[in-house]
N, C-alpha and C positions, 0 to 999 in steps of 0.2 A: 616271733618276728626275728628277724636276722640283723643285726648289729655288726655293722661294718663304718671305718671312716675311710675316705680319701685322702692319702699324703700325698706331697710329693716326695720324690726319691732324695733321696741322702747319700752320702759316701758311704755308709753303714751298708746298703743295701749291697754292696756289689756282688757277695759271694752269690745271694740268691738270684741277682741277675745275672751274670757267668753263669750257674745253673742251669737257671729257666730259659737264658737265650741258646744255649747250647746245645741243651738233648735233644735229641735226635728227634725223640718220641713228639715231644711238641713244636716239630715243624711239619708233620701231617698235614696240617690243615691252614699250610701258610704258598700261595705262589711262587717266593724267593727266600727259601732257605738260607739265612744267612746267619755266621759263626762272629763271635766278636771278641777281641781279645784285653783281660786284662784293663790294660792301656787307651783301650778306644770308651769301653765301660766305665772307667774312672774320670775319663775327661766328658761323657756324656752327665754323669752323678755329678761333677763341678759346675754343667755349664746352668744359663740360666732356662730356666722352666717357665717360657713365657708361652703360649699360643701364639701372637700375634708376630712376636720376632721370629718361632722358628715353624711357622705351618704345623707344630703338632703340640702334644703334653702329654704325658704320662702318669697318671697316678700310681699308686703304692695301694695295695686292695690291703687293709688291716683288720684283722678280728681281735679284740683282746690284746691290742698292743702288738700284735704277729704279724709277721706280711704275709699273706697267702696266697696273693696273686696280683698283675695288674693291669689297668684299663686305659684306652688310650685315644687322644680323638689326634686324628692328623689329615693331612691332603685340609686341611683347611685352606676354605675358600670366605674371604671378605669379602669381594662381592656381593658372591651369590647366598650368604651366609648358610654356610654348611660343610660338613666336616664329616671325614669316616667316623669309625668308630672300632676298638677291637678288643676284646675282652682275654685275661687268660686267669685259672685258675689253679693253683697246684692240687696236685693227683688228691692227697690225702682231703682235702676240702670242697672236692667236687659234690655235686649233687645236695647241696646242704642250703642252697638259696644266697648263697656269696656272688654269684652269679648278677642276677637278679637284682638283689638292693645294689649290687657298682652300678648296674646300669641305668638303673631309675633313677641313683643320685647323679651320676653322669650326665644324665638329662635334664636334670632341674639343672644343675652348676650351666652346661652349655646352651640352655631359657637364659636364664638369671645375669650368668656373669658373662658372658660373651655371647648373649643376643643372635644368638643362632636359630634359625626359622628350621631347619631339619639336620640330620642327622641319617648317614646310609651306614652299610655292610655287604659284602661283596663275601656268600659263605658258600661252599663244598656242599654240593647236593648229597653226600654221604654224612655231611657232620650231622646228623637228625639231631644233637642232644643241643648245636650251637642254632641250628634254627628252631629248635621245641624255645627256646631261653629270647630270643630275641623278638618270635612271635609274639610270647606272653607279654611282651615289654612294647609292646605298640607296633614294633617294625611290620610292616608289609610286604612279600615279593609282589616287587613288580615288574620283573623280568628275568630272563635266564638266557646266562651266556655258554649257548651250547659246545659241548666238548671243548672246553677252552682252556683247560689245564691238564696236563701231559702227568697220568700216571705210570709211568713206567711202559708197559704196552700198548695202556688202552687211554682215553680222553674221558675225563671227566665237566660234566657241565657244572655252573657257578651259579649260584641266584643273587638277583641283587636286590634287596630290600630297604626299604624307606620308615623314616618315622619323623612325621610333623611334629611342632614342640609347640 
């Protein structure tokens, strides 16, 4: 079994998030590539970590005291209660079920503590390894948005998956 907690982020965290928000490598499999400085990362680690005030939340994925990656629900909607969801894990901790236990806990937290009736993902028909991960965790396709994100020459389609709570 795989032993992971949810933190939230801290000022400690920044160098790993400068990192992670920055390489190149993991913006593959993101629609809007975005670079964040220093400055904008320190004031996000200060501000508060609510769902409800800011439409999203972030956790700290920890093994062992480590941070190794982390998850995140946003586009939250009070309404209709439901919220994305986006998972990242650094390179060396892949494929080890770090994955997996964030998103299962992620889902009891967003049942439990913020009353959430579902939970979507919006993933890259080529990420096979983030749809293997989010099937086995309940999500469903049920849809696909055809060539809708621009790889360089060619149009990539999107699936969009669901998972009741």
């Amino acid at each position: 079994m795989t032993v992971i907690e949810l933190k939230h982020p801290v000022p400690s965290d920044l160098s790993k998030l400068l990192d992670w928000e920055n390489d190149l490598d993991n913006s593959e499999h993101t629609d809007f590539p975005a670079f964040f400085s220093k400055e904008q990362l320190s004031e996000f680690l200060s501000s508060t970590h609510d769902l409800l005030l800011n439409n999203q939340i972030r956790y700290m994925i920890t093994h062992k005291e480590e941070r190794i990656g982390c998850i995140d629900l946003f586009e939250y909607d009070l309404v209709n209660s439901r919220a994305g969801v986006g998972v990242f894990i650094e390179k060396k901790w892949r494929n080890k079920g770090f994955a997996y236990a964030a998103l299962n806990k992620l889902k009891h937290l967003a049942s439990t503590d913020f009353l959430l009736n579902q939970l979507y993902a919006t993933i890259y028909s080529s990420n096979s390894s983030s749809l293997k991960l989010f099937k086995s965790s309940g999500f469903e396709i049920n849809g696909t948005r055809q060539q809708w994100v621009r790889k360089q020459e060619q149009f990539e389609d999107v699936h969009f998956l669901q998972c009741f709570l």
